[in-house]
PyMOL Python script that loads the backbone (N, CA, C, O; Angstrom):
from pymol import cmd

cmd.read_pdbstr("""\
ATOM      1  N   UNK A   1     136.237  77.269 164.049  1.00  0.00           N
ATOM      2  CA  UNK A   1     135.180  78.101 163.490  1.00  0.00           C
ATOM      3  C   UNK A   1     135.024  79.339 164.372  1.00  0.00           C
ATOM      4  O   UNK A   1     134.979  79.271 165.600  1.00  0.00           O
ATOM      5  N   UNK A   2     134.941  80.515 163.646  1.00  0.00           N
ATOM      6  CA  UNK A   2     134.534  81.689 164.749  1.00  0.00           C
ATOM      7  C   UNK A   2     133.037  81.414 165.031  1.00  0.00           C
ATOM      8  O   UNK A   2     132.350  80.457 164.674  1.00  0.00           O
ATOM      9  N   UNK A   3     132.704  82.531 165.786  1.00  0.00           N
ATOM     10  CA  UNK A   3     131.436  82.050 166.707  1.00  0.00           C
ATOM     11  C   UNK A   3     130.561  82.901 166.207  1.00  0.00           C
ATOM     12  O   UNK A   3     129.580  83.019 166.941  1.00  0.00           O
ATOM     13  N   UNK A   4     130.513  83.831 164.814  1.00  0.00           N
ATOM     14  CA  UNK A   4     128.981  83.940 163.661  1.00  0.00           C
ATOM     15  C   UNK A   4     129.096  82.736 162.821  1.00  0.00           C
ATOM     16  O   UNK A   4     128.009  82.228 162.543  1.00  0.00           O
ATOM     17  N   UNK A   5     130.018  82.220 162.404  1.00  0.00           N
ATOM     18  CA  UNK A   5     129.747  80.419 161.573  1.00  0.00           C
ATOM     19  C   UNK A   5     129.458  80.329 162.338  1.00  0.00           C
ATOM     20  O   UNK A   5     128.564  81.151 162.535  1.00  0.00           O
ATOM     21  N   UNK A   6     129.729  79.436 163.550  1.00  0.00           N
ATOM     22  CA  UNK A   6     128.959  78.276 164.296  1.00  0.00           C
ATOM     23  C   UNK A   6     127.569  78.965 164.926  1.00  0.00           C
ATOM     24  O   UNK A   6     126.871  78.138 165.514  1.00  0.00           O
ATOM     25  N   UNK A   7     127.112  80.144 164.912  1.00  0.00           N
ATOM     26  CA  UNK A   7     125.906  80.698 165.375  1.00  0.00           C
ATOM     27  C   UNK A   7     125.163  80.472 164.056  1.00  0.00           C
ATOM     28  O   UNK A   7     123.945  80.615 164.156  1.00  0.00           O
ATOM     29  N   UNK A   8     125.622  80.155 162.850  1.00  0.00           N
ATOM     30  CA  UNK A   8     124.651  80.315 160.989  1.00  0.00           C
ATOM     31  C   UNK A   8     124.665  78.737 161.321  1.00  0.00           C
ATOM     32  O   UNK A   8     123.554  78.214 161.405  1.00  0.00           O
ATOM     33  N   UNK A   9     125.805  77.911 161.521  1.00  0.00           N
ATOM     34  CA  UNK A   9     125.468  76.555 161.987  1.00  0.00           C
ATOM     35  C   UNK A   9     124.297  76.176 162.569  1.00  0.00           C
ATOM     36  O   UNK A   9     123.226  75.855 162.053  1.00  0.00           O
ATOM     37  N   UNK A  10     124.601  76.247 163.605  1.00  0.00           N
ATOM     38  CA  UNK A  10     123.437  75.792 165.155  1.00  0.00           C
ATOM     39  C   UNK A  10     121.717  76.154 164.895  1.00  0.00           C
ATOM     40  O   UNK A  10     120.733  75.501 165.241  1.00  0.00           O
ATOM     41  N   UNK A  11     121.804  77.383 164.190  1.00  0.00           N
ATOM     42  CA  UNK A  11     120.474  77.932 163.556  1.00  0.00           C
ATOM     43  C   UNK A  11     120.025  77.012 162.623  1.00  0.00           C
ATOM     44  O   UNK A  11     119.090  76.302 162.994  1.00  0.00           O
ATOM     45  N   UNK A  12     120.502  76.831 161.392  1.00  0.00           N
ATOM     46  CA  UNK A  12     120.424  76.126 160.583  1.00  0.00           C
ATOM     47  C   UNK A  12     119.816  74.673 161.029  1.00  0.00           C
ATOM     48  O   UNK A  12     118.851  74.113 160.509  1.00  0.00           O
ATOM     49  N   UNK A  13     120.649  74.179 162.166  1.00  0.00           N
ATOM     50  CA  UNK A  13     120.110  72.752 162.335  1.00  0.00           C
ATOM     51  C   UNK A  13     119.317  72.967 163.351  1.00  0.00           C
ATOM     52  O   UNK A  13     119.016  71.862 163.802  1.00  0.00           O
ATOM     53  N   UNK A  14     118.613  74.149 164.200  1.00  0.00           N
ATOM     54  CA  UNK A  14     117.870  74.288 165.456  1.00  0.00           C
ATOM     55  C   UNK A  14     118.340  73.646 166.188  1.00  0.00           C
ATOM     56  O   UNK A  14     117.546  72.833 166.660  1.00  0.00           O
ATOM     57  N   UNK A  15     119.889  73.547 166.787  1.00  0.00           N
ATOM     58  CA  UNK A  15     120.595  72.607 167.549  1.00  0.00           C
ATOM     59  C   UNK A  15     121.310  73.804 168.710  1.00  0.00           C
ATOM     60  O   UNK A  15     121.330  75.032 168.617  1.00  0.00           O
ATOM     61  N   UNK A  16     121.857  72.913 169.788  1.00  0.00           N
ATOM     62  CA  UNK A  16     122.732  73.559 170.794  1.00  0.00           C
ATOM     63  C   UNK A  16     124.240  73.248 170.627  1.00  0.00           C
ATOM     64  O   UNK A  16     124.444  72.073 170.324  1.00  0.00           O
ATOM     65  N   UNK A  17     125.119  73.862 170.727  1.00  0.00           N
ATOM     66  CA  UNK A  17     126.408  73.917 170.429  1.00  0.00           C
ATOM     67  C   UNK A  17     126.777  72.110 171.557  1.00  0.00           C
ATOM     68  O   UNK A  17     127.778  71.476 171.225  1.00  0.00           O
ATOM     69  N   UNK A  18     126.109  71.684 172.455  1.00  0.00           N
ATOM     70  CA  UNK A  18     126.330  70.674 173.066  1.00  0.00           C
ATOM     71  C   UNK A  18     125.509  69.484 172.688  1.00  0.00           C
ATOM     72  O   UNK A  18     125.534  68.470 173.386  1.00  0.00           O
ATOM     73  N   UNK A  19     124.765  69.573 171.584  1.00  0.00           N
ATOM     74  CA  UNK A  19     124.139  68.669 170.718  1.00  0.00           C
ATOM     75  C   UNK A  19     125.055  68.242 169.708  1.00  0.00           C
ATOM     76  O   UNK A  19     124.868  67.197 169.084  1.00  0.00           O
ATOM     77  N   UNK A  20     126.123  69.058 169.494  1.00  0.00           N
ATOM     78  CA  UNK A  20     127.220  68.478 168.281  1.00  0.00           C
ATOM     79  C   UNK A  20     127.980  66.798 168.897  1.00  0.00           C
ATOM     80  O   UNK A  20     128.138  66.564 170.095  1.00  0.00           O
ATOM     81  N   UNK A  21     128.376  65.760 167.714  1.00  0.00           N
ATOM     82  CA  UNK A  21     128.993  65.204 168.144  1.00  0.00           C
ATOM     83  C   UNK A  21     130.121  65.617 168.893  1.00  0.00           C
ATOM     84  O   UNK A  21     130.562  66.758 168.756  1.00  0.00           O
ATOM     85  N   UNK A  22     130.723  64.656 169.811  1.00  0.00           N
ATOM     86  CA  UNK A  22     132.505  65.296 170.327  1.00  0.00           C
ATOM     87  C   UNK A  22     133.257  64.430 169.671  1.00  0.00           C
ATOM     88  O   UNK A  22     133.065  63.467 168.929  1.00  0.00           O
ATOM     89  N   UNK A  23     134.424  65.166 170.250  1.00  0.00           N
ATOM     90  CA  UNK A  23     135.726  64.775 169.869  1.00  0.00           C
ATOM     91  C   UNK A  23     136.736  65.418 170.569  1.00  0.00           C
ATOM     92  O   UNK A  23     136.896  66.626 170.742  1.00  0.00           O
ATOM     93  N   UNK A  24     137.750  63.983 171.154  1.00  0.00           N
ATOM     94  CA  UNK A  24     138.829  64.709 172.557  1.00  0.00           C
ATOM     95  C   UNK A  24     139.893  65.383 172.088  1.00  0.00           C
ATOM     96  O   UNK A  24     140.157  65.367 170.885  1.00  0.00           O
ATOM     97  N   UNK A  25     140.367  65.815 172.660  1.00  0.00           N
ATOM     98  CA  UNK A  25     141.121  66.703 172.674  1.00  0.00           C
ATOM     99  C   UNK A  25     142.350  66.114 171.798  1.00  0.00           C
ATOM    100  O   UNK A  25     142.954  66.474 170.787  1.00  0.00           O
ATOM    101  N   UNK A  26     142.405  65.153 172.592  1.00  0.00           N
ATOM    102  CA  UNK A  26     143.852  64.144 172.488  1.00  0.00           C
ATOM    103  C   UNK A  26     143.351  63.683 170.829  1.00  0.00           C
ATOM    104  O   UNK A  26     144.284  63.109 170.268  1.00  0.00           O
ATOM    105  N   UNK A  27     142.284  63.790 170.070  1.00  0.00           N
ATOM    106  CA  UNK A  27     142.483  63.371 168.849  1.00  0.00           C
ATOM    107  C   UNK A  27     143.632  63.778 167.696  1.00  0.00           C
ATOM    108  O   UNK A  27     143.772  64.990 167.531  1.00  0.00           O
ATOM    109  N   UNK A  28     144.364  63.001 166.982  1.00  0.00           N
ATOM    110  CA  UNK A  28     145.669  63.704 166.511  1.00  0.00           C
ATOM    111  C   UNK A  28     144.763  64.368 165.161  1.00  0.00           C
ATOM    112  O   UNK A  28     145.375  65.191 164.480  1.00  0.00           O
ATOM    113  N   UNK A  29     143.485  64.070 164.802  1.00  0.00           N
ATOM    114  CA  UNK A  29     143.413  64.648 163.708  1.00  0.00           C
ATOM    115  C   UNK A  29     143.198  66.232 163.247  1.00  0.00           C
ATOM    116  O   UNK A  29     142.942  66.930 162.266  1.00  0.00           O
ATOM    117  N   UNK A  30     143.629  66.316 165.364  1.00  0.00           N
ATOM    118  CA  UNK A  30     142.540  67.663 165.346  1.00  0.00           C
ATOM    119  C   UNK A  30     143.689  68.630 165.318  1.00  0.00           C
ATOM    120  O   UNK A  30     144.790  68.139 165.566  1.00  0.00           O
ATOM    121  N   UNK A  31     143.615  70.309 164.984  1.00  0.00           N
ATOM    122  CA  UNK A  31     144.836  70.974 164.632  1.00  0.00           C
ATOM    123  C   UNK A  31     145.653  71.081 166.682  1.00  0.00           C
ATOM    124  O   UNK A  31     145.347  70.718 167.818  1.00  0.00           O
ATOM    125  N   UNK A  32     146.452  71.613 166.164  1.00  0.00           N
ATOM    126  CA  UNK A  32     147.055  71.932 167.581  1.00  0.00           C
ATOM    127  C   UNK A  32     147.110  73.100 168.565  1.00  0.00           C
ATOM    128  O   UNK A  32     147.669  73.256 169.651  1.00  0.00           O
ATOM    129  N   UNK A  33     146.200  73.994 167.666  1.00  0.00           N
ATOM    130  CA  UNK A  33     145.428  75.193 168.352  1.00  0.00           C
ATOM    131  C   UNK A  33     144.071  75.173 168.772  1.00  0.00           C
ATOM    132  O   UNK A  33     143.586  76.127 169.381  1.00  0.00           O
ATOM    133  N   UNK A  34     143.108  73.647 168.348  1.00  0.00           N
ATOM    134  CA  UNK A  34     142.088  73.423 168.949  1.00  0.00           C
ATOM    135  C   UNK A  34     141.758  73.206 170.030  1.00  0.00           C
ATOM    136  O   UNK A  34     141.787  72.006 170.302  1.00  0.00           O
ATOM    137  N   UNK A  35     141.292  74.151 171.178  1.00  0.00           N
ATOM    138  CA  UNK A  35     140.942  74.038 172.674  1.00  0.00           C
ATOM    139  C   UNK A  35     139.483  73.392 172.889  1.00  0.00           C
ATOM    140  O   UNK A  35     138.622  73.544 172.023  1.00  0.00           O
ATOM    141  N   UNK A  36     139.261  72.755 173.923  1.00  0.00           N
ATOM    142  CA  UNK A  36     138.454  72.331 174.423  1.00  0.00           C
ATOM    143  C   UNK A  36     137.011  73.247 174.858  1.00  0.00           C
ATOM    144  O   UNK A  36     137.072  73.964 175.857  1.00  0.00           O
ATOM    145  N   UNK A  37     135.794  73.177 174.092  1.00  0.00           N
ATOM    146  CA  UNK A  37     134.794  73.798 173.436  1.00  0.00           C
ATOM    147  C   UNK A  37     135.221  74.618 172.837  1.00  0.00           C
ATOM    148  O   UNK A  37     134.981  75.745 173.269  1.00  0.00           O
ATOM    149  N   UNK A  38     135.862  74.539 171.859  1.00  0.00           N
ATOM    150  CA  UNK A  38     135.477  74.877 170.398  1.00  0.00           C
ATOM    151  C   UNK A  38     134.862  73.888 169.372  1.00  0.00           C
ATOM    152  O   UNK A  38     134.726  72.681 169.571  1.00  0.00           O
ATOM    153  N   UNK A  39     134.511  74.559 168.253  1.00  0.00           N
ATOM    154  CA  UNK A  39     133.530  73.823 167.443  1.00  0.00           C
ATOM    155  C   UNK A  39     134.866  73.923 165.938  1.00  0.00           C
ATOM    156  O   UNK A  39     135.560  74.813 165.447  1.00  0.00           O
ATOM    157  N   UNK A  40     134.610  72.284 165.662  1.00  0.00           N
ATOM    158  CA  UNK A  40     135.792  72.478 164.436  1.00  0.00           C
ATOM    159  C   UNK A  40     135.072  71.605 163.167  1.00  0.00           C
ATOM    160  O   UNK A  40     134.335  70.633 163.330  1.00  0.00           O
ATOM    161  N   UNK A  41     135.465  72.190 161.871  1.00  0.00           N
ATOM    162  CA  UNK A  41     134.554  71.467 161.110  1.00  0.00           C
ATOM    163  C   UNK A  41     135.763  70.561 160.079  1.00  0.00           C
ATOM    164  O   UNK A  41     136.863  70.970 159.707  1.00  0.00           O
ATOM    165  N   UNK A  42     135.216  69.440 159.842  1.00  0.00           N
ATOM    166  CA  UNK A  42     136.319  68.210 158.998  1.00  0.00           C
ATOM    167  C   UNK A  42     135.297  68.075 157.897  1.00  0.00           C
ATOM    168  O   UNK A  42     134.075  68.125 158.031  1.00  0.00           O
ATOM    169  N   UNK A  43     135.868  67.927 156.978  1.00  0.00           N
ATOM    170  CA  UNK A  43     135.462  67.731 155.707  1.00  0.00           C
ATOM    171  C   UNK A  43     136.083  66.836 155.346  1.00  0.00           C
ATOM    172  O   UNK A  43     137.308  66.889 155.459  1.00  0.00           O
ATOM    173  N   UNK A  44     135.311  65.450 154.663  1.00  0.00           N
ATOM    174  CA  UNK A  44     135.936  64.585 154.101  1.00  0.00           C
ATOM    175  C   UNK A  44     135.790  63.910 152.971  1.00  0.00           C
ATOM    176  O   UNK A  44     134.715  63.525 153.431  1.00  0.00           O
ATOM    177  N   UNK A  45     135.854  63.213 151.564  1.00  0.00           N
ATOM    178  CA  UNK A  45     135.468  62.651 151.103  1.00  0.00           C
ATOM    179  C   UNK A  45     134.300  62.110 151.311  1.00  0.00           C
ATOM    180  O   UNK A  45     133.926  62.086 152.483  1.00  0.00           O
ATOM    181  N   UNK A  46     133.409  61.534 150.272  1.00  0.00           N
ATOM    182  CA  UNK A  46     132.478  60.946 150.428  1.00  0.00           C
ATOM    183  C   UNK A  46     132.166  59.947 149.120  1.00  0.00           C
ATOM    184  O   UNK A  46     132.191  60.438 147.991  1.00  0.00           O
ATOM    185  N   UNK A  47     131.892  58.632 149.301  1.00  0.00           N
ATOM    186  CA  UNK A  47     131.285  58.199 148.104  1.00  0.00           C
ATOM    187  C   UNK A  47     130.375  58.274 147.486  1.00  0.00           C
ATOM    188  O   UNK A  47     130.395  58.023 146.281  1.00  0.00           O
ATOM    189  N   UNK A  48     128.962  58.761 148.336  1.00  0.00           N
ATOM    190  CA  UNK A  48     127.674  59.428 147.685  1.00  0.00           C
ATOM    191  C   UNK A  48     127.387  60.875 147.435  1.00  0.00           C
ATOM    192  O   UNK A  48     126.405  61.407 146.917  1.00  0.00           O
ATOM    193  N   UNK A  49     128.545  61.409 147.959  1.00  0.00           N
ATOM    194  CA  UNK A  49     128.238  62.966 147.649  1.00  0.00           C
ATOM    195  C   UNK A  49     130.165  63.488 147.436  1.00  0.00           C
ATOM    196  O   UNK A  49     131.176  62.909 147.832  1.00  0.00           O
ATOM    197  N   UNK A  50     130.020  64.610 146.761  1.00  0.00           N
ATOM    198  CA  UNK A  50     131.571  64.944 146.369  1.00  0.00           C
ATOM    199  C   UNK A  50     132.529  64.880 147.826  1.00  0.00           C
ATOM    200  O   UNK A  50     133.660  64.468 148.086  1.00  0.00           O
ATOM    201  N   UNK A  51     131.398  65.537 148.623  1.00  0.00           N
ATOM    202  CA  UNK A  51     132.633  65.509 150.268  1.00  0.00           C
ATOM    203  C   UNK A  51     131.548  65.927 151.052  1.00  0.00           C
ATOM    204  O   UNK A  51     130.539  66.489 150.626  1.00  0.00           O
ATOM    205  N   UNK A  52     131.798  65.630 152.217  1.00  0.00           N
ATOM    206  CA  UNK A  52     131.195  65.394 153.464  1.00  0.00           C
ATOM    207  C   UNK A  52     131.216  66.315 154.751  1.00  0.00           C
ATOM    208  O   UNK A  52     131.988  65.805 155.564  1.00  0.00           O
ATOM    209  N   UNK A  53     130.706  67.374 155.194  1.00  0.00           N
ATOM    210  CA  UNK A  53     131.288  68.247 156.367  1.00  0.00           C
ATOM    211  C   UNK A  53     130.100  67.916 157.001  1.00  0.00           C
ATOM    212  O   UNK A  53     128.892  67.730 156.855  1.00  0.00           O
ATOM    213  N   UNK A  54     131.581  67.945 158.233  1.00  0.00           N
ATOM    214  CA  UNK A  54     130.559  67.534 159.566  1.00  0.00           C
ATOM    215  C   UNK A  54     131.657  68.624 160.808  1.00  0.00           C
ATOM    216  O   UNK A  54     132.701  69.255 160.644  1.00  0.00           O
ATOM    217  N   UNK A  55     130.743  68.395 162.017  1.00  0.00           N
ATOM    218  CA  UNK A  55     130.816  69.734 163.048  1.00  0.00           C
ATOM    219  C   UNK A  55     131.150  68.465 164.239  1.00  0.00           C
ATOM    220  O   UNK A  55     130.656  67.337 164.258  1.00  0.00           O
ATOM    221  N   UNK A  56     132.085  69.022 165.136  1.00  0.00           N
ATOM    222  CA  UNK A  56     132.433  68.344 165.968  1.00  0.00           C
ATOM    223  C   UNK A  56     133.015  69.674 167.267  1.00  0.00           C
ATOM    224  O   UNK A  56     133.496  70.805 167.190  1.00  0.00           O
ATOM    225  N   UNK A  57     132.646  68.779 168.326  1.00  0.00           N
ATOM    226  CA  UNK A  57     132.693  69.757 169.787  1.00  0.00           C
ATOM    227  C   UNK A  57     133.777  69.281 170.408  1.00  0.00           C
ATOM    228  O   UNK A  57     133.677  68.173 170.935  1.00  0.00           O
ATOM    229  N   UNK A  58     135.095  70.034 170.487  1.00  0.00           N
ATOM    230  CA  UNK A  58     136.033  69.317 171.757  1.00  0.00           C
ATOM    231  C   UNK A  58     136.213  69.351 172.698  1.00  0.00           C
ATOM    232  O   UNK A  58     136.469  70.465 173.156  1.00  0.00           O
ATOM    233  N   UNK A  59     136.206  68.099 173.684  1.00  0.00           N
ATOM    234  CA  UNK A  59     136.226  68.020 174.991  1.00  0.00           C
ATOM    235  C   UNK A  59     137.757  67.403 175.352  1.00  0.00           C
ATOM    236  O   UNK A  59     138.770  67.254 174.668  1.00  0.00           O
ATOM    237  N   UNK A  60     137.490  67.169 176.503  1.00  0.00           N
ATOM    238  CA  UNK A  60     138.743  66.489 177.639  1.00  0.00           C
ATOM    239  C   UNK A  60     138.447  64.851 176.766  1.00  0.00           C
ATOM    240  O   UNK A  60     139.071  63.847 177.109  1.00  0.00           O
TER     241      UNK A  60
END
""", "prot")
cmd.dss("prot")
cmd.show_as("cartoon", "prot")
cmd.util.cbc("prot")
cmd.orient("prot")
């Protein structure tokens, strides 16, 4: 995400960019240009709603 999304993000939820769940580095789901604090968003299916986005912070 560039950093005006994740600033319309963080507003939105009155949250701190270190309030997001994480997720390591080493996750394979994550692309291979994702560095450690950045903010990446996964969208997934959902059974109660058409699909699901959620915000995740990567660390070590």
């Amino acid at each position: 995400m560039d950093e005006e999304e994740l600033q319309e993000v963080l507003t939105e939820y009155d949250i701190k960019r270190t309030d997001l769940p994480k997720i390591k580095r080493t996750d394979p789901a994550l692309p291979d240009e994702a560095e450690v604090g950045d903010v990446v968003r996964i969208v997934r299916d959902s059974r109660t709603a058409d699909r699901a986005v959620i915000y995740r912070l990567v660390i070590n």
